[in-house]
C-alpha angles and dihedrals in degrees: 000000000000114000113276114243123290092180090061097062138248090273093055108123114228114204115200114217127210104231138020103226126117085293100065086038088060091047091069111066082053095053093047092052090053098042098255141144124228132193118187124203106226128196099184124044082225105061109135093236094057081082106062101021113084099197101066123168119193110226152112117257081221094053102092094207099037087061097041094049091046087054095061116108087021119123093195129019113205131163136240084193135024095230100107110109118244093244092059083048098049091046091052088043073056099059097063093249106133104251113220115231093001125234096263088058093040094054096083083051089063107040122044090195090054098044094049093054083051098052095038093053092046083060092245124139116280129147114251103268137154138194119277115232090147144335098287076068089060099039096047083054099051091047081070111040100019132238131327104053122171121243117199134181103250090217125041127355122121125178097036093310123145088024125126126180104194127190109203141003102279086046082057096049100050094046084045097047085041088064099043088059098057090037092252110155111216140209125190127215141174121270111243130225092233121183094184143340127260142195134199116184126191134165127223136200134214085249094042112257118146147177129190126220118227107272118266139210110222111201110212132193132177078354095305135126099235108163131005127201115199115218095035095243113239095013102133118230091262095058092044090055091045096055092049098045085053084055097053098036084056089046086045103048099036095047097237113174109195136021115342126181132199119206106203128183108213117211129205101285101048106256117138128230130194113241107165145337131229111200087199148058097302136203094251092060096052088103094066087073094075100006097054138067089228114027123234082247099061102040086055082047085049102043101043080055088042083240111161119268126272112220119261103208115132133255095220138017087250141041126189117187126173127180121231112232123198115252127134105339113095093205125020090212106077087063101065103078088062088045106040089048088053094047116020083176093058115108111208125198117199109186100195096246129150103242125254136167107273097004124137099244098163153313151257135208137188136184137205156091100282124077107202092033082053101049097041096055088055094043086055090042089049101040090042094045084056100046094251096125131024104199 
C-alpha cells in the first residue's frame, strides 16, 4: 500500500472501493476534483486502476479478512462491481465502516431471482417470469408466454453471460441440466418483443435526496454495450418520466445509495419493461463524464459520503458514447494521433488495459447537436481506435 495524502488534509475522506477495474479508475479523476482520497482493493496486480490510484490494497472481495483489513482507515466502502458475498458484507456492516449501498440493497444486484420477486411485488414492471428447479418449471412458463423464454443464471454473468434465449423445450432442458451440473441456480422469463434498449441512471444519498439523469438508449451486439445515445432519440416526455420514476422508485424502496442504473427493454408500444440493475457507476452513464455537468463518478463519490448532489443536466443536446472493444490493435495509443486530428472535439478514454478480443479497452464521446454527425464521428473513433478500419 503507497502513503495516503498529506497535501489533502487531515479531513480528506478517503472512500475505499471494492474492485480495480475501469470503474475505480474512473472514480479518480472525481475524487481529485472534490479533494478525496480514494483506496482500491485489487485482486490482480494488473487492474487498470492500479495505475492512477495511489492507495492500492492486494486482495480478493471474497477473502473476509482481506476486505476487512483493506476497509480500515476508510470512512466509506462502495463497489465498482457486485461480486463481494453477503457474509463478507454483513462482517464489514459490522465494523462500523458505513457500507454503500448496503447488503440488503445490494442483494438484488446480486440475484436476479431475488431481484425480480422484489420489483414485481413492488407492481413495477417486470416480465412474467418464475424460478427454475427443472425443466416443468420452463415449459409451464412458456404455456403461458410462448417460446422462446429466456433463461438466465440468477448470480454472475455480465455481457451477456450466463443468457440464454431458447426456443423449445429441449432447447430449455439442456441449458437447464447444463446448469445443474455446474451448480448454477436458474430463473426463466419471457422473452420480450423489444424494439430497443433503454437506461435510466439516478443517484441516491444516505438522507434521500436524489437526481435523475436524461434517459438513454444503450446499442448491444454479441451482449455487449456497444454504443450508448443520451438523451434516447424519439422517447416522448411520458416515457422518459416514467423511466426515470421506475428508477427512483427502485432507489427509494430498496434503499440504494449511489449510482443505480436500470436497464429497460421498450416494446412497440411503447411500454417499458425492467430487465436488470447496476448499484455502481455503469457503462450507459460514461458519457456523463464529458456530457454532464456532474459526472456519473462523482455523484456516486457525493452520495456514498451523503454529499449533496451535483446537477445532471446535460452539456449538449446530444451525446454520442461508443466502447472500444479489443480486436487487432495491440495498443490503442498509436491511433490517436489519426483520430484526435480528424476530430479535435473527440474525447478519447484509454483505460489502460492489455488488448483482447472482446474486451472493453476504452471509450469515445462526442458531443453536439446532430445525430447522425454525432454518431458517425464516434463509430470512425471507435472502429479506428480497434483496428477495424485504417482510413
Amino acid at each position: 500500500m503507497n502513503p495516503a495524502h498529506p497535501s489533502l488534509g487531515p479531513s480528506a475522506p478517503r472512500v475505499g472501493v471494492i474492485g480495480a477495474g475501469q470503474l475505480a479508475r474512473m472514480m479518480q479523476p472525481a475524487a481529485i476534483a472534490l479533494g478525496l482520497r480514494l483506496r482500491v482493493l485489487s485482486a490482480d496486480p494488473q487492474d487498470c486502476a492500479n495505475q492512477v490510484v495511489p492507495d492500492v490494497v492486494s486482495g480478493h472481495p471474497g477473502d473476509m479478512r482481506a476486505v476487512l483489513d483493506f476497509a480500515r482507515g476508510c470512512d466509506v466502502v462502495t463497489f465498482e462491481h457486485e461480486h463481494v458475498p453477503a457474509d463478507v458484507l454483513e462482517a464489514l456492516v459490522a465494523t462500523g465502516v458505513p457500507v454503500r449501498p448496503g447488503p440488503g440493497a445490494l442483494l438484488y444486484a446480486q440475484d436476479k431471482a431475488e431481484m425480480r420477486e422484489r420489483l414485481s411485488g413492488l407492481g413495477l414492471p417486470c416480465p412474467e417470469w418464475t424460478r427454475v428447479t427443472g425443466p416443468a418449471d420452463a415449459a409451464d412458463l412458456a404455456g403461458k408466454t410462448g417460446w422462446p423464454i429466456v433463461l438466465k443464471a440468477t448470480r454472475g454473468g455480465y455481457d451477456g453471460r450466463g443468457v440464454w434465449v431458447v426456443e423449445d423445450a429441449d432447447a430449455a432442458a439442456r441449458v437447464i441440466a447444463e446448469a445443474a451440473e455446474r451448480g448454477v441456480s436458474l430463473l426463466a422469463e419471457a422473452a420480450v418483443p423489444f424494439v430497443r434498449e433503454l437506461a435510466a441512471q439516478v443517484a441516491r444519498s444516505p438522507h434521500g435526496q436524489a437526481v435523475a439523469y436524461p434517459v438513454v438508449e444503450t446499442v448491444q451486439r454479441d451482449g455487449i454495450c456497444r454504443e450508448v445515445y443520451a438523451p434516447a432519440p424519439a422517447v416522448d416526455e411520458a416515457h422518459a418520466l416514467e423511466a426515470q420514476r421506475i428508477a427512483l422508485t427502485i432507489a427509494k424502496e430498496l434503499d440504494v445509495t449511489g449510482m443505480l442504473a436500470v436497464e429497460l427493454f421498450q416494446t412497440a408500444d411503447g411500454r417499458l419493461w425492467i430487465n436488470e440493475l447496476a448499484m455502481r457507476p455503469h457503462n450507459s452513464g460514461h458519457w456523463t463524464i464529458d456530457g454532464a455537468l456532474t459526472s456519473q463518478f462523482e455523484n456516486h463519490l457525493r452520495a456514498v459520503l451523503d454529499l449533496p448532489l451535483g446537477s445532471p443536466a446535460p452539456h449538449a443536446p446530444l451525446a454520442v458514447m461508443a466502447n472500444v472493444i479489443g480486436l487487432d490493435l495491440p495498443d490503442l495509443y498509436p491511433a490517436y494521433l489519426h483520430c484526435l486530428a480528424r476530430d479535435p472535439g473527440l474525447k478519447i478514454h484509454n483505460y489502460g488495459k492489455d488488448v483482447k478480443p472482446g474486451r472493453k479497452i476504452g471509450h469515445v464521446t462526442v458531443l453536439g447537436d446532430d445525430f447522425d454527425d454525432c454518431v458517425e464521428r464516434a463509430r470512425h473513433a471507435a472502429a479506428y481506435l480497434r483496428g477495424e478500419i485504417d482510413e
